[in-house]
C-alpha positions in Angstrom: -3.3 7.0 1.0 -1.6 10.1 2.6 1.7 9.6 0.6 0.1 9.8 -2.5 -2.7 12.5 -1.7 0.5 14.9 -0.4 2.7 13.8 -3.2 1.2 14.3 -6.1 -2.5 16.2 -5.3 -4.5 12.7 -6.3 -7.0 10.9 -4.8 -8.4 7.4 -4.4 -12.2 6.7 -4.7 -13.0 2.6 -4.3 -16.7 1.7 -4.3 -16.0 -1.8 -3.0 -14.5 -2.8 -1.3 2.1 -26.3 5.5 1.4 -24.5 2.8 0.2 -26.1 -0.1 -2.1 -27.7 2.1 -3.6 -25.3 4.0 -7.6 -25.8 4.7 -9.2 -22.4 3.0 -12.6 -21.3 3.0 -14.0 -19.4 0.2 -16.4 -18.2 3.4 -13.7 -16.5 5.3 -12.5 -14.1 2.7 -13.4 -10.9 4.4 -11.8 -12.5 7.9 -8.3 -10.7 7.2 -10.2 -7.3 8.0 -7.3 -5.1 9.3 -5.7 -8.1 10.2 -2.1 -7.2 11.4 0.3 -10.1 10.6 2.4 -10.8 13.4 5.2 -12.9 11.7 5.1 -13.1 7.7 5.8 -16.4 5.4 7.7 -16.1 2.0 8.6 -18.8 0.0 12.0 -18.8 -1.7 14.5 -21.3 -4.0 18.0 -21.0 -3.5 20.0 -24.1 -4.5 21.7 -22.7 -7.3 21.8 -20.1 -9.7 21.9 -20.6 -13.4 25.2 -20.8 -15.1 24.0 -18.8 -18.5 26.5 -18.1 -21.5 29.4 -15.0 -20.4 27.5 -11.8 -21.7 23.5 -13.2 -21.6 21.0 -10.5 -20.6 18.9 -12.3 -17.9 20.6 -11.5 -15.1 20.3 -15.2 -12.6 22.4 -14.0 -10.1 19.5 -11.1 -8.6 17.3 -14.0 -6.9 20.6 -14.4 -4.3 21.2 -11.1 -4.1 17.8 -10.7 -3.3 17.8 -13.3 -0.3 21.2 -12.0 0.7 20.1 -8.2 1.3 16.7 -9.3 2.7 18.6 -11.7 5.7 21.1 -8.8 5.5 19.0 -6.2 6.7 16.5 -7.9 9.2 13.7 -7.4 6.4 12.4 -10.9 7.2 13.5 -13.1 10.0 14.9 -17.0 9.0 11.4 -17.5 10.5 9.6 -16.2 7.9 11.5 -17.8 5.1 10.4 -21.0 3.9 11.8 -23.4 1.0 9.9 -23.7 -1.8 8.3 -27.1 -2.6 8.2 -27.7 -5.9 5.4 -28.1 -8.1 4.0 -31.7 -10.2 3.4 -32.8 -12.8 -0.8 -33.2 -12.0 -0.4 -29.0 -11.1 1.1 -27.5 -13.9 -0.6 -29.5 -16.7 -4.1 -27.5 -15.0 -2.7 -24.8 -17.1 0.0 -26.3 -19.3 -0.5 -29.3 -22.6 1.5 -32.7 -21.3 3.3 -32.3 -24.4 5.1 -29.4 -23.5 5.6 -30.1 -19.7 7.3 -33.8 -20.6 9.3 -31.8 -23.3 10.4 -29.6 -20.2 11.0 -32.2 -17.7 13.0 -34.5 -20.2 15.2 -32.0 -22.2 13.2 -33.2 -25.8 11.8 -30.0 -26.0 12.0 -28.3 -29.9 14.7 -26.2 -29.7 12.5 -23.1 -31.2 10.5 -23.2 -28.1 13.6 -22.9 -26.2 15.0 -19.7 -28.3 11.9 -18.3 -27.5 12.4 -18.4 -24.2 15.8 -17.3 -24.0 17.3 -19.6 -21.7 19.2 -22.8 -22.4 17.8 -25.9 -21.3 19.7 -27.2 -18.2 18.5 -29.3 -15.2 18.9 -26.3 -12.7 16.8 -24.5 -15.3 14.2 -27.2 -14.8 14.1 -27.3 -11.3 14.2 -23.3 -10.6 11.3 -23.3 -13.1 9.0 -26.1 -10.8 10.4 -24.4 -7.4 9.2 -21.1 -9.4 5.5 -22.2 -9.9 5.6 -24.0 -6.1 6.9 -21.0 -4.1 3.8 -19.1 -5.9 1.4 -21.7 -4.8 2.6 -21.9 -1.1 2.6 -18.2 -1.3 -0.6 -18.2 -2.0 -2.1 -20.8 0.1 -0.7 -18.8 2.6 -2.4 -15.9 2.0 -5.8 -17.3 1.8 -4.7 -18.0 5.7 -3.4 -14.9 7.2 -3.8 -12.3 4.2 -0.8 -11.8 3.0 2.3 -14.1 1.7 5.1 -13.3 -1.1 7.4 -15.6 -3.6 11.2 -14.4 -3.8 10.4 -15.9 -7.6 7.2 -16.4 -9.6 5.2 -13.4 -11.8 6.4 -15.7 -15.3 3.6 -14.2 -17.2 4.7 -14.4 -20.4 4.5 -18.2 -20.5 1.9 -19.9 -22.5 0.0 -23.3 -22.4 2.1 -24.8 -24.9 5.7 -22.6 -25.3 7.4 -20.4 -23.3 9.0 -17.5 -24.2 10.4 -14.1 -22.6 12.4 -16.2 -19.8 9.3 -17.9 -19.1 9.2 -21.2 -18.5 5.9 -22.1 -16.7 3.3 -19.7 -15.7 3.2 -20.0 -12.2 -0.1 -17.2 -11.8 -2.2 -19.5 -14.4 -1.1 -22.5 -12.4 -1.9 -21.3 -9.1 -5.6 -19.6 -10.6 -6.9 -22.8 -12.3 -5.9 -25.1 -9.8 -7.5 -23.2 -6.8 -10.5 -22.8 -9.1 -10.0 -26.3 -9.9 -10.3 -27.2 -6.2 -13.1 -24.4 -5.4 -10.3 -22.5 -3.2 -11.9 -19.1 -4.5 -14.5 -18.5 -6.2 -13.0 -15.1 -8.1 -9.5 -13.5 -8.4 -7.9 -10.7 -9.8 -4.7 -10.1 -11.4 -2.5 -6.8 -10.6 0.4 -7.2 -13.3 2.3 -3.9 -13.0 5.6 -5.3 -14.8 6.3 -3.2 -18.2 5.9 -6.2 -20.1 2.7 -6.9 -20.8 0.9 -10.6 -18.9 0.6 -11.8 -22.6 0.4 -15.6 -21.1 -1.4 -14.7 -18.3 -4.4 -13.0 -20.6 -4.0 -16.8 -22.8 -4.4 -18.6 -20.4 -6.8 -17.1 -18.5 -8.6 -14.7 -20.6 -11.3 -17.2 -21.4 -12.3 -17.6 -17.5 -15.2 -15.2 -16.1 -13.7 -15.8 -12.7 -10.4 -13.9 -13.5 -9.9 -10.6 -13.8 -6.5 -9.5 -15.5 -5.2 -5.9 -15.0 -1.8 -5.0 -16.9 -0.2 -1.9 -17.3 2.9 -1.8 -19.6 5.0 0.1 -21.7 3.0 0.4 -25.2 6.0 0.1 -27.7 7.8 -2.7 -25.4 7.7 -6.8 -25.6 6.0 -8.6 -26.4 5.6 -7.6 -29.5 1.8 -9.3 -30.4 0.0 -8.7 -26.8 -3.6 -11.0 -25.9 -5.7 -8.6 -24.8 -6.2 -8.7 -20.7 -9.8 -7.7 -19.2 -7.9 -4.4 -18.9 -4.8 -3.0 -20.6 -3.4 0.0 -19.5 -0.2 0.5 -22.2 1.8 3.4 -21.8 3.8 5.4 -23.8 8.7 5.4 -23.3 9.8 7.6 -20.9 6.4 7.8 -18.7 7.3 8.8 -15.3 6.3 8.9 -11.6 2.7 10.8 -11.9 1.5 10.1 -14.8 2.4 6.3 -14.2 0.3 6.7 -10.6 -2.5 8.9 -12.3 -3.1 5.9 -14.2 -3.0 3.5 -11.5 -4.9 5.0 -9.3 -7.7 5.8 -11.9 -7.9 1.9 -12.7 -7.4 0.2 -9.5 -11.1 0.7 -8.2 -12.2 -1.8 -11.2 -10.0 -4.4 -9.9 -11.7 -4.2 -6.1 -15.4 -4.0 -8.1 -14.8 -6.6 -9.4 -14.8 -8.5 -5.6 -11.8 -11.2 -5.8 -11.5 -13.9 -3.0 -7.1 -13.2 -3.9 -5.3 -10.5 -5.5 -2.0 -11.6 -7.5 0.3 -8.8 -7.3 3.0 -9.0 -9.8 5.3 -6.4 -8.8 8.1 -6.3 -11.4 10.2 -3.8 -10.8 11.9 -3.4 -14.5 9.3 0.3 -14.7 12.7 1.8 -12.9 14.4 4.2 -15.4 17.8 2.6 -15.0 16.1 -0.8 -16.6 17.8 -1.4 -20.0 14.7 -3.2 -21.0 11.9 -1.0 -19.4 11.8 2.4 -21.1 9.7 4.2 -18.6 11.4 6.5 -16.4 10.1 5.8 -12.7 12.5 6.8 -9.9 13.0 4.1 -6.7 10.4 6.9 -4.8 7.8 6.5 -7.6 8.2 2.7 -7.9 7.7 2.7 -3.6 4.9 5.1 -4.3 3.3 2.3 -6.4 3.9 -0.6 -4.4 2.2 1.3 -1.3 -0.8 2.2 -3.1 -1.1 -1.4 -4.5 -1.2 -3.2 -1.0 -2.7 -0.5 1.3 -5.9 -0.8 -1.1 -5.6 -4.3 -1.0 -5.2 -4.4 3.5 -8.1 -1.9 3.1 -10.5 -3.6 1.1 -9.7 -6.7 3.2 -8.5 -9.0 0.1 -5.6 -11.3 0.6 -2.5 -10.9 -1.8 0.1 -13.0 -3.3 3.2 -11.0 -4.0 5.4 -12.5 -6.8 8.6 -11.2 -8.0 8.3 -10.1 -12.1 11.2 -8.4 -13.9 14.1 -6.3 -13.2 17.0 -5.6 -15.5 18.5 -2.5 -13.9 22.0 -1.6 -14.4 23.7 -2.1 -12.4 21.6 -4.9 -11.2 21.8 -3.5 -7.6 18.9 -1.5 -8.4 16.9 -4.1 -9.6 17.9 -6.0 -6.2 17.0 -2.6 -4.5 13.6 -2.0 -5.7 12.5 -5.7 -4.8 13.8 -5.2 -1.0 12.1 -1.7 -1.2 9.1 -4.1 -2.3 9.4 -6.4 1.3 9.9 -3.1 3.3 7.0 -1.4 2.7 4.6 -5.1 2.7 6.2 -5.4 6.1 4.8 -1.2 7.0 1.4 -2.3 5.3 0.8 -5.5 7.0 2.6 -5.2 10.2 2.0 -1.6 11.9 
């Protein structure tokens, strides 16, 4: 915590404390205990990117650029980055209605649903959105094993059982939760949803389960428009910026850790960043790093794996969308690795 203690004069008080497969114990939760990860695994999908209309706002092409600057610059070794496999049929209909998953697969979905989401209905679309949900369930498999594990993807939070919307297709968070629940993975698990759109699918979805905790702090005038309240909302008025934003966070975050998850799900979106033409808070790339350091030192000190998934980011130019993300990896790789 010395980067934020020098930084800004604030301090942290906490009074707690083969992927898809992988054989986890809800009774070795606490074995990750200043557990230095020797080599990491992140799941990614990189087939294709979407071919979207000349002019559309969601910018496809960041999830390459992503996996391009992370080989690029020796972030993570071919080693630690692993294909996503992608998710059935039997695990997304845990969180989703059969109705609206067939409509998916087979291109009969109502057309509305498809405005809502923003994104024209494609084949690629189909098959990014099922890697999408799998990378986040390897990822988190993973974790479970060695305490930490990360989705170049995933964090589609706006997504509900029956529609998407917001560029949402699936939600891979509610997927991963009710399954693992399903299959008595965990016990408890907590959601850290710092993208500055509010998890209004994740709090749907999940808000009627005891065993999930949902933390999301957002911008207070931004989309969506009608928010589901989350165990705890933290909205937060344009233009916030770097202290205020962490004054917040770190006043909060100790309820997340009381609340004793078996996983954290950090959904580090990175669309807070001033340049975002769709965030309208004003962090800096310091203040975003400042954020992602506090988020998974806590976590690595309180001993709870975490599932890292990707979120927003609509910088321009997108560069500094792609920036903050690889800023994201670099400082996971200080936390878990030194």
């Amino acid at each position: 915590m010395d980067r934020i203690d020098n930084k800004y004069g604030i301090h942290l008080t906490c009074n707690t404390w083969n992927h898809r497969n992988a054989d986890s114990q809800i009774t070795s939760r606490h074995a990750t205990e200043n557990k230095v990860i020797a080599q990491m695994k992140i799941f990614f999908y990189d087939h294709s990117t979407l071919q979207l209309p000349q002019g559309h706002h969601f910018p496809s092409q960041k999830y390459s650029m992503l996996l391009d600057e992370i080989r690029n610059q020796k972030i993570l070794g071919e080693h630690e980055l692993i294909q996503s496999i992608p998710a059935t049929r039997d695990e997304v209909i845990v969180a989703h209605t059969k109705e609206y998953f067939d409509g998916i697969i087979t291109g009969t979905i109502d057309p509305k649903i498809m405005r809502q989401i923003g994104l024209p209905w494609s084949k690629d679309l189909v098959e990014r959105s099922l890697a999408s949900v799998g990378g986040s369930l390897c990822a988190a498999n993973e974790a479970l094993v060695s305490g930490f594990s990360g989705n170049l993807g995933g964090g589609t939070h706006h997504a509900m059982a029956d529609q998407g919307m917001g560029y949402c297709v699936f939600n891979d968070l509610a997927v991963v939760i009710l399954n693992f629940l399903r299959l008595k993975k965990i016990l408890r698990t907590a959601i850290i949803d710092l993208d500055v759109h509010q998890g209004n699918g994740n709090a749907a979805i999940l808000g009627s389960h005891p065993e999930v905790f949902t933390f999301s702090m957002q911008g207070q005038k931004n989309y969506p428009y009608r928010k589901v309240p989350s165990t705890l909302d933290i909205n937060l008025p344009d233009d916030t910026g770097d202290k205020a934003y962490l004054e917040h966070l770190i006043t909060v975050l100790p309820k997340v850790f009381d609340f004793n998850p078996d996983i954290i799900f950090y959904l580090a979106g990175v669309d807070p960043l001033k340049e975002d033409r769709l965030g309208r808070l004003s962090l800096t790339m310091s203040g975003l790093g400042e954020r992602d350091w506090l988020v998974l030192e806590q976590c690595q000190r309180h001993s709870i794996p975490v599932c890292l998934v990707m979120g927003g980011g609509y910088a321009v130019p997108i560069e500094l969308t792609v920036q903050a993300h690889v800023q994201t990896y670099k400082i996971a790789k200080e936390v878990y690795q030194n």
